[in-house]
N, C-alpha and C positions, 0 to 999 in steps of 0.2 A: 504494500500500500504506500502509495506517494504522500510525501513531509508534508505537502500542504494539506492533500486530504485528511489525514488526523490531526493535526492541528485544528482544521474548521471543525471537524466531529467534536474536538475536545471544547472548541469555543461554543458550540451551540448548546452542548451539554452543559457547561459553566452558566450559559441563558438559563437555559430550563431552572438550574438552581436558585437561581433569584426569589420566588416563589415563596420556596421552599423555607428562605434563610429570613422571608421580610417578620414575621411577628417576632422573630427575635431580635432585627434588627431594629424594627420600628419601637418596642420597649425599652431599648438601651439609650435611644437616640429620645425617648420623653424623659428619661429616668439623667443624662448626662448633657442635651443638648437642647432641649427644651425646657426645661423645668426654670431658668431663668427666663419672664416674657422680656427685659430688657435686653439680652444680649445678642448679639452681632447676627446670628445663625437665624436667632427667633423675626429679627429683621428682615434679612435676605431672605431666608424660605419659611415663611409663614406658617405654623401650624395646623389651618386649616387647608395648607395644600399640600402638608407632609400625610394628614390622614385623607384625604383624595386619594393621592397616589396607593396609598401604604392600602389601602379598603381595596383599589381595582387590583393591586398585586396579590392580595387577597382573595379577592375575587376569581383569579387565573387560577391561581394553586387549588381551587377546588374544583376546576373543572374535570369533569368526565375525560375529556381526551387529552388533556393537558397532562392525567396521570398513567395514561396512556403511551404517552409521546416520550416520558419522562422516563419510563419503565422500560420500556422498547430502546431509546437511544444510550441508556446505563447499559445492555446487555452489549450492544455494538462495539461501548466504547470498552468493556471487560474483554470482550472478544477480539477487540483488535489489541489491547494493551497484552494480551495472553501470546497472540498471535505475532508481534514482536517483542514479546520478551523469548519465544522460542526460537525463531530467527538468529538471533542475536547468541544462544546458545548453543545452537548449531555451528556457525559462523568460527566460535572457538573452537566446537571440538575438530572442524574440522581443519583450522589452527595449527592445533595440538596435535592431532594426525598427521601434517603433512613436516611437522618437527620432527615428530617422529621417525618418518621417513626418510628425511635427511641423515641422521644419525645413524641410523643403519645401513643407508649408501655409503655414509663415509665410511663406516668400520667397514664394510664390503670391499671400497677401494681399497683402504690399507691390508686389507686382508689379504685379496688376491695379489699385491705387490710383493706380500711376502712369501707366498708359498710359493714363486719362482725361486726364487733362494734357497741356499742350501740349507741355511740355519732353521727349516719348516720342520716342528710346528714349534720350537725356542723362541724364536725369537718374536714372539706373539704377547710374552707374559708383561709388557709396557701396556697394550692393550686393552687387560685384563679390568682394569674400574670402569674404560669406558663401555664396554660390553658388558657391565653388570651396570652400569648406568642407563645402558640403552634396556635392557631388559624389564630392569625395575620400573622406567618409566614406561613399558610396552605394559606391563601388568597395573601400576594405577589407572592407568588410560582404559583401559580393558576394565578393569574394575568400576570404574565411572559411569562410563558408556554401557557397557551388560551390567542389568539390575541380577539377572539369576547366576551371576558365578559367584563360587563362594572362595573364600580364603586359601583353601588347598590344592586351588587349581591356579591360583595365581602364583606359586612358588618355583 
């Protein structure tokens, strides 16, 4: 899914919230910024068109398809936020896979460099952490990504 199109999903969902959040905000807002009739606020936005507003937003949050619309776009937007967060988990492990792979090409290279040589299989034992490096992390990896292996088959 394209950055714009969730982003607008997440913005019209953020809309729908308004509703939802006004009787709590419309109490905090008499209880902190009305409750003086003298002061600046009570001035500028007038009381009786804070509860206009504050009654139609009201008004919206109880509508029938308004909770409708509300319910239905929460699921879209769990489902896409699911649906990149799994992306995003793949993305590593498939990361982490192709490190993998690299690491075992390189012991590959060094390997077959050496069994031309006469000192085959001596002179190998330099090698030795990195190949139990590579393995151990073949078996995290494995362990991560397969849920049914257990302990004694990663060893």
């Amino acid at each position: 899914m394209s950055k714009w199109l969730k982003q607008f999903l997440f913005g019209i969902w953020g809309l729908l919230l308004i509703p939802l959040i006004t009787p709590i905000l419309e109490k905090w807002l008499e209880e902190n910024v009305f409750s003086d009739p003298n002061g600046m606020a009570a001035t500028v936005f007038p009381n009786v068109m804070a509860t206009t507003v504050f009654s139609n937003l009201l008004a919206l949050g109880q509508q029938r398809w308004f909770k409708f619309a509300l319910v239905f776009l929460t699921g879209i937007v769990i489902g896409v936020s699911l649906e990149w967060l799994n992306r995003k988990s793949d993305e590593k492990k498939a990361s982490e896979l192709r490190s993998l792979g690299s690491k075992f090409r390189s012991l590959s290279d060094n390997i077959k460099v050496r069994t031309a040589s006469s000192g085959w299989p001596d002179n190998v034992r330099d090698l030795k952490p990195a190949i139990l490096s590579a393995f151990i992390s073949a078996a995290v990896l494995s362990f991560r990504t397969s849920p049914g292996i257990d302990s004694k088959n990663c060893r």
